[in-house]
N, C-alpha and C positions, 0 to 999 in steps of 0.2 A: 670502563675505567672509573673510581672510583676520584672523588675531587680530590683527594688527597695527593699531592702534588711531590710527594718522595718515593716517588715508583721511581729505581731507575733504568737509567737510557737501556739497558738492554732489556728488559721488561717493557716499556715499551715499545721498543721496536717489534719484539715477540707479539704482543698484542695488536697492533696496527699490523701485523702480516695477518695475523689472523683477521684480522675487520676485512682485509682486503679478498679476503678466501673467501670469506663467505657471503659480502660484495656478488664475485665472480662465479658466484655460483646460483646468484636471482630469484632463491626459491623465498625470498623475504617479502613478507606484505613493503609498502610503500613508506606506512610510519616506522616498520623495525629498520628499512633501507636509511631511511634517513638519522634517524639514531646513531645508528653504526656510523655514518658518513660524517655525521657532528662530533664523536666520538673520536673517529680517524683522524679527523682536522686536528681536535687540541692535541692528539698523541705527537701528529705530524709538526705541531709546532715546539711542542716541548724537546723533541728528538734534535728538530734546530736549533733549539737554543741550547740543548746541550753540546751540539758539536760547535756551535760558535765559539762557547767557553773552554773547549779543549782547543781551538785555534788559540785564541787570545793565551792563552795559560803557553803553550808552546811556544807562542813568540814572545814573550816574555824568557820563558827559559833560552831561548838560543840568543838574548840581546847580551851585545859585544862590549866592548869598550870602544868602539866604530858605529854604535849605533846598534839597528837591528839586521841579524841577519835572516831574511827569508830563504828559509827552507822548504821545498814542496813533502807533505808529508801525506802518501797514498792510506786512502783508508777504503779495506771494503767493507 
């Protein structure tokens, strides 16, 4: 992953599966293992805080003149 912080969320997710494959596949020295694993993390928090901001951005769009209305919105 590259610092540059406008990969979006589905590029990253793509890339953190892949960190995860080849994780699960062991044949990494100990510093590539750990790379990867530090690598993973930022991917894995960028991925949350994109989906935080599609929550909030949602609930936003469904608020009422009642308030807000929560809707459960399934994502695979």
């Amino acid at each position: 992953m590259s610092e540059n912080e406008d990969i979006t969320f589905e590029d990253a997710l793509s890339e953190l599966e892949d960190i995860v494959h080849e994780l699960e596949e062991s044949g990494l020295t100990l510093e590539d293992a750990l790379l990867k694993f530090e690598t993973g993390v930022k991917l894995s928090r960028l991925c949350n805080k994109e989906l935080d901001d599609a929550e909030m951005r949602i609930e936003q769009l469904t608020e009422g003149e009642d308030g807000v209305r929560t809707e459960r919105v399934e994502i695979e």
